[in-house]
C-alpha positions in Angstrom: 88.5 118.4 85.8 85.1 117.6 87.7 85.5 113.8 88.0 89.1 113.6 89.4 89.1 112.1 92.8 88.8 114.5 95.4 92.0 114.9 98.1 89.6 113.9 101.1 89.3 110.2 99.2 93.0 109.9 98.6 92.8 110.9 102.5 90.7 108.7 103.6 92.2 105.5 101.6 95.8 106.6 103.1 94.3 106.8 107.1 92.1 103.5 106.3 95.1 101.4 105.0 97.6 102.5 107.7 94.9 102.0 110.4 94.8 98.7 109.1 98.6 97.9 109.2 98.0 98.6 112.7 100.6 101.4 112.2 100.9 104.9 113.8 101.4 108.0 111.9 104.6 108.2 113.4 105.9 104.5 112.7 104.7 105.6 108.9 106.7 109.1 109.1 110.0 106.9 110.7 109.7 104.1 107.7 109.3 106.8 105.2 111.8 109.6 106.4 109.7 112.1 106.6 107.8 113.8 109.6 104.6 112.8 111.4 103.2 116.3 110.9 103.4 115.3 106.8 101.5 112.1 107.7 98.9 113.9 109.3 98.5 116.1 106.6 98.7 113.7 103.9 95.5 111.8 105.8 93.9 115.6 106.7 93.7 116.4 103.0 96.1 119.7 104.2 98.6 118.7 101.4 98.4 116.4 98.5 100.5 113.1 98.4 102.7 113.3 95.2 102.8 110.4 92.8 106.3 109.4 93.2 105.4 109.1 97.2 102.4 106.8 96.4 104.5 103.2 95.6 106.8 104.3 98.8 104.1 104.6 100.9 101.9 101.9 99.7 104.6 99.3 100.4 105.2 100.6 104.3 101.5 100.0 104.5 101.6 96.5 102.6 99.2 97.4 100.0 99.2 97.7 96.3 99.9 101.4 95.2 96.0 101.4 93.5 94.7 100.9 97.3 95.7 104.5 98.1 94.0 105.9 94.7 90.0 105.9 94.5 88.7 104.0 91.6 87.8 105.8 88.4 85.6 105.1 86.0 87.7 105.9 83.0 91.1 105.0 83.0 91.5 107.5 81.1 90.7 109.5 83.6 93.0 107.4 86.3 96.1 107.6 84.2 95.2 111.9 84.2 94.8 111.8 88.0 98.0 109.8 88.4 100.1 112.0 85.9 99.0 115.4 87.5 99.1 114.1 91.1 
């Protein structure tokens, strides 16, 4: 679907809001139990962050889960995006 968020915005909202924790990838990958090389890629766009990863994340960064998801302009649309992520 052409209006679904692209990977590079889910990117860029993930690297913004650890940045802003004052967080490194690697103090992400330890609180999260995964690697630092998935962190990278999740904020490269080189893989895509599943859904079920999203809340997990979110809450080592201290944001709500809709900070890592760019807006859309039919929810609709956002509940399609979450679903298939």
């Amino acid at each position: 679907m052409g209006d679904q968020p692209q990977q590079s915005d889910v990117s860029s909202l993930i690297r913004q809001a650890r940045k802003a924790a004052g967080l490194s990838q690697a103090d992400v990958a330890s609180r999260l139990g995964v690697t630092q090389t998935c962190i990278s890629y999740w904020e490269s766009g080189q893989r895509s962050i599943h859904a079920c990863d999203l809340p997990r994340l979110a809450g080592v960064l201290g944001v709500e889960t809709a900070a890592l998801v760019p807006p859309a302009e039919d929810p609709a649309l956002a509940w399609e995006v979450w679903l298939n992520a």
